[in-house]
Every structure is written in C-alpha cells, then in structure tokens.
C-alpha positions as a Markdown table, in Angstrom:
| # | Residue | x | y | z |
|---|---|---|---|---|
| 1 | Unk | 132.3 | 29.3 | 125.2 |
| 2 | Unk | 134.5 | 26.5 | 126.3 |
| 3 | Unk | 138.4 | 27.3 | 125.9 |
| 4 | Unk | 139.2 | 23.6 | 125.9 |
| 5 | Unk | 137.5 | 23.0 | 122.4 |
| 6 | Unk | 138.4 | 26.3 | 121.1 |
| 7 | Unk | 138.9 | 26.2 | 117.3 |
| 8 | Unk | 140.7 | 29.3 | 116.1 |
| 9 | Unk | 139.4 | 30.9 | 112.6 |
| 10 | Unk | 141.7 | 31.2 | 109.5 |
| 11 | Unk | 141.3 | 35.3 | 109.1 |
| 12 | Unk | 143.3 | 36.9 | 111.2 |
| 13 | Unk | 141.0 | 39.5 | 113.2 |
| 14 | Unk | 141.1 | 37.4 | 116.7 |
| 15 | Unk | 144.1 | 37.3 | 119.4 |
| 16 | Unk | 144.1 | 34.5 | 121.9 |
| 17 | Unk | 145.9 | 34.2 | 125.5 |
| 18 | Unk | 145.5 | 31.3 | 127.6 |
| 19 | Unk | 146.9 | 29.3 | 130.3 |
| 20 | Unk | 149.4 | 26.5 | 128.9 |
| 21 | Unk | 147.3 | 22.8 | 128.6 |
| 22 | Unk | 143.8 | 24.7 | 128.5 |
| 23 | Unk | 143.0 | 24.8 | 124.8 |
| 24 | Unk | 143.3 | 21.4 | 123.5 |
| 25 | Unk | 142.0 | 22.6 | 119.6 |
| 26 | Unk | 144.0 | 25.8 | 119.2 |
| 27 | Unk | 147.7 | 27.0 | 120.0 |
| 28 | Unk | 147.2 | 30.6 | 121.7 |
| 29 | Unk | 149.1 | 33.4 | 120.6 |
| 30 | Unk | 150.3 | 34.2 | 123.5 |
| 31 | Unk | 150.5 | 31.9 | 127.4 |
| 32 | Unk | 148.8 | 33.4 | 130.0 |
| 33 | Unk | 151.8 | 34.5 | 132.7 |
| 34 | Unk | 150.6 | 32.9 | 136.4 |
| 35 | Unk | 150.0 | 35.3 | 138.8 |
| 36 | Unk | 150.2 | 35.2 | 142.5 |
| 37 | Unk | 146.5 | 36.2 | 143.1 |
| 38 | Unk | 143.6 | 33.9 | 143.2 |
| 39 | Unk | 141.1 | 33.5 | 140.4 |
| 40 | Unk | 138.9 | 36.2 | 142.0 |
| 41 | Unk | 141.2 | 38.9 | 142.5 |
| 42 | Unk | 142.0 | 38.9 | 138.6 |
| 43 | Unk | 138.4 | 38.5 | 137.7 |
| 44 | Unk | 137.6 | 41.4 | 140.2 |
| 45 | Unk | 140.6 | 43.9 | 138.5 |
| 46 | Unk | 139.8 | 43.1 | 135.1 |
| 47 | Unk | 136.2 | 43.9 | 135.3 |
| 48 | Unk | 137.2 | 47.1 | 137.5 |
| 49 | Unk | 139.2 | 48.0 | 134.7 |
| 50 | Unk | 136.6 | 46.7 | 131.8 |
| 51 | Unk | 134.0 | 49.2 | 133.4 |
| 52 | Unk | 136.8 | 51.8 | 132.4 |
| 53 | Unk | 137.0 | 51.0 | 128.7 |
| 54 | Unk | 134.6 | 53.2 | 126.6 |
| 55 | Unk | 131.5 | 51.3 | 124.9 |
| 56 | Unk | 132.3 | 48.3 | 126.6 |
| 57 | Unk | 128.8 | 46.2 | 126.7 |
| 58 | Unk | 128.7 | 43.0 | 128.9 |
| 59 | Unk | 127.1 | 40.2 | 126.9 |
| 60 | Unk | 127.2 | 37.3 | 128.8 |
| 61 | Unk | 128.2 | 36.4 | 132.4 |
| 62 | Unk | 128.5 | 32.8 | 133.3 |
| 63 | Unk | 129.2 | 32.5 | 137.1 |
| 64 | Unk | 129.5 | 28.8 | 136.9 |
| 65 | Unk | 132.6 | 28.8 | 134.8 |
| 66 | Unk | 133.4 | 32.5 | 135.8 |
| 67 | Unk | 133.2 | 33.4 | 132.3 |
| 68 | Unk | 132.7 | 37.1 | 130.7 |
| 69 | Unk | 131.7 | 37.9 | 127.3 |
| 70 | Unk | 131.7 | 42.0 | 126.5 |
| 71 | Unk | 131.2 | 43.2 | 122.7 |
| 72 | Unk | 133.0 | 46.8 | 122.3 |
| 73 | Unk | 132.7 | 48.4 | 119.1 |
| 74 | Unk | 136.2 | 48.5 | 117.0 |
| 75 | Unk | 138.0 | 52.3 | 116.7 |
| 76 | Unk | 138.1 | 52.2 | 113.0 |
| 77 | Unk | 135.7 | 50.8 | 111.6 |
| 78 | Unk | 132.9 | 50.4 | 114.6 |
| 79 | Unk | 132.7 | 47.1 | 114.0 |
| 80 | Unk | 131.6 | 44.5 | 116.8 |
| 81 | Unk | 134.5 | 42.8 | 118.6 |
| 82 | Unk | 133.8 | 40.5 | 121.2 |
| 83 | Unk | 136.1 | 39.6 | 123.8 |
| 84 | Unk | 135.3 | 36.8 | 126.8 |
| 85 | Unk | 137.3 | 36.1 | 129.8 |
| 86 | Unk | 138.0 | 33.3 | 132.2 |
| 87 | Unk | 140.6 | 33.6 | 135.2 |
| 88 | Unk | 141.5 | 29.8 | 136.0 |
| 89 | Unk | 143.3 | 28.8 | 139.3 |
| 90 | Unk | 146.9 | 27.6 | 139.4 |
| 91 | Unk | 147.3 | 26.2 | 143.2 |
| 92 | Unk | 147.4 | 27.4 | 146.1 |
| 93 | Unk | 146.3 | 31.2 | 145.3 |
| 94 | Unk | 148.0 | 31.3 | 141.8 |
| 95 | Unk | 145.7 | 31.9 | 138.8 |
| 96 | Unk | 146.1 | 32.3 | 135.2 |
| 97 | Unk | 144.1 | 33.8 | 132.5 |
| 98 | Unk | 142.3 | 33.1 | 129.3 |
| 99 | Unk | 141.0 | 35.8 | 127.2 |
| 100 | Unk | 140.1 | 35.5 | 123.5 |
| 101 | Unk | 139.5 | 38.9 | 121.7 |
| 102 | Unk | 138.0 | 38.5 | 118.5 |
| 103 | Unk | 135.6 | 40.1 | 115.1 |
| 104 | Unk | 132.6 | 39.2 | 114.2 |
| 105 | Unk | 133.6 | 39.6 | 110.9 |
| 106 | Unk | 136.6 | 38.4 | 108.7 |
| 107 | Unk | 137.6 | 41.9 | 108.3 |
| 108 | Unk | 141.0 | 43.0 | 109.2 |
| 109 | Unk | 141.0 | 44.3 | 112.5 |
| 110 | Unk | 144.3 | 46.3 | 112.1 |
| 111 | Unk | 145.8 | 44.4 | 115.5 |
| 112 | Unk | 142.6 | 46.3 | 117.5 |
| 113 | Unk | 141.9 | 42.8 | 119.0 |
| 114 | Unk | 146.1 | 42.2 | 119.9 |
| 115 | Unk | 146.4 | 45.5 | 121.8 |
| 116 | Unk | 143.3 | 45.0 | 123.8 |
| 117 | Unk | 144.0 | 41.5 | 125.5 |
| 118 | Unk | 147.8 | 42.6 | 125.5 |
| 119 | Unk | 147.0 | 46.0 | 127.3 |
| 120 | Unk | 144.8 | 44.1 | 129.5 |
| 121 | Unk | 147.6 | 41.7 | 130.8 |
| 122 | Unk | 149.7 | 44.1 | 131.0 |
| 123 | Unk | 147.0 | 45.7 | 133.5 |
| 124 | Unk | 147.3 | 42.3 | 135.4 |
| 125 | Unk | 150.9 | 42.6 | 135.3 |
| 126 | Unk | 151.2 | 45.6 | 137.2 |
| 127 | Unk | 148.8 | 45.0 | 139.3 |
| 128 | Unk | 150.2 | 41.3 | 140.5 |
| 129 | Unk | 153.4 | 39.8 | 140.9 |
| 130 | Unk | 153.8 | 36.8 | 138.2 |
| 131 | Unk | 155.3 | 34.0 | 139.4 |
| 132 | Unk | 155.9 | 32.8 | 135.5 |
C-alpha cells in the first residue's frame, strides 16, 4: 500500500493517522505526533504490542518499505478490519507514524477502527517522548 497515493473511501468505517506531507491524495484524520525514537524502535513496540491484541493475523509484511498489514476481526459484528503500518523517519532518531485502520466492507464500523489506531498511539505515546 503506498500512503503517498492514498485515496480515502466515502463510508465512513476507516480512520487514518499519518505524518504531515506523506499522503498527497487524502487529508488524515489525525497527524502522526514525532517521536524521539528511530523508525525501528516504534516498529519494534508496536508489533510487541500487536502480538498482544486478540485475533490479530499478520497479512503482509513488506521489509522494503517496513510496512505491516494485520486483518483482526471487528468486536461486533466479526467483520474483517484490516489495519497496515509504516513508521517513517524524521531526522536524526525522530520518527513518525502512519497507520490506516480500515473495513472491508462499507458497513459502519461503530468507531472500532478510531479507537484502535488512537489506542495504539497512545501506546507510542507512553512509551516515547514526542517531540511534536
């Protein structure tokens, strides 16, 4: 998946965090926060904690890009949800990160998608100082 040409759907079951200037085709919901870590420290304490989310399946792993993709099955209606991450560097052991959580479907995902990428910075938040 390439953030940079990311086109966001019209239904509303997908959240989107990213780095400020990395999607040129969608506005994220949210900037990623900078965080004084490099890129592999954030990609190494996300996927700690991603091993601790229940039904969590990896679907793709791109080491080139350092991408993730994962497909976790949605609490209400056990719908596939698939979620891909990228931690990008900012300088000099700064890093950022881009995670788009979204449905396979255009079924409401009653904010399911929202509170995961949001509890997951806010994993990366506790666990590294930002710097913005």
């Amino acid at each position: 998946m390439e953030f940079e040409t990311l086109t966001l759907p019209f239904a509303a079951s997908h959240y989107l965090v990213a780095p400020q200037g990395l999607c040129q085709a969608a506005v994220p919901h949210r900037y990623s926060p900078v965080f004084s870590a490099p890129p592999e420290a954030l990609e190494e304490r996300l996927l700690r904690l991603i091993k601790l989310e229940p039904g969590m399946i990896e679907r793709l792993q791109d080491k080139e890009e350092g991408q993730h993709t994962y497909v976790q099955r949605s609490f209400f209606l056990n719908l596939p949800e698939i979620v891909t991450f990228q931690a990008c560097a900012e300088g000099e052991g700064k890093s950022s990160i881009a995670i788009y959580s979204r449905s396979e479907t255009a079924l409401p995902d009653f904010g399911g998608n929202k509170y995961r990428v949001e509890s997951w910075l806010g994993y990366l938040e506790e666990s590294f100082e930002t710097v913005w």
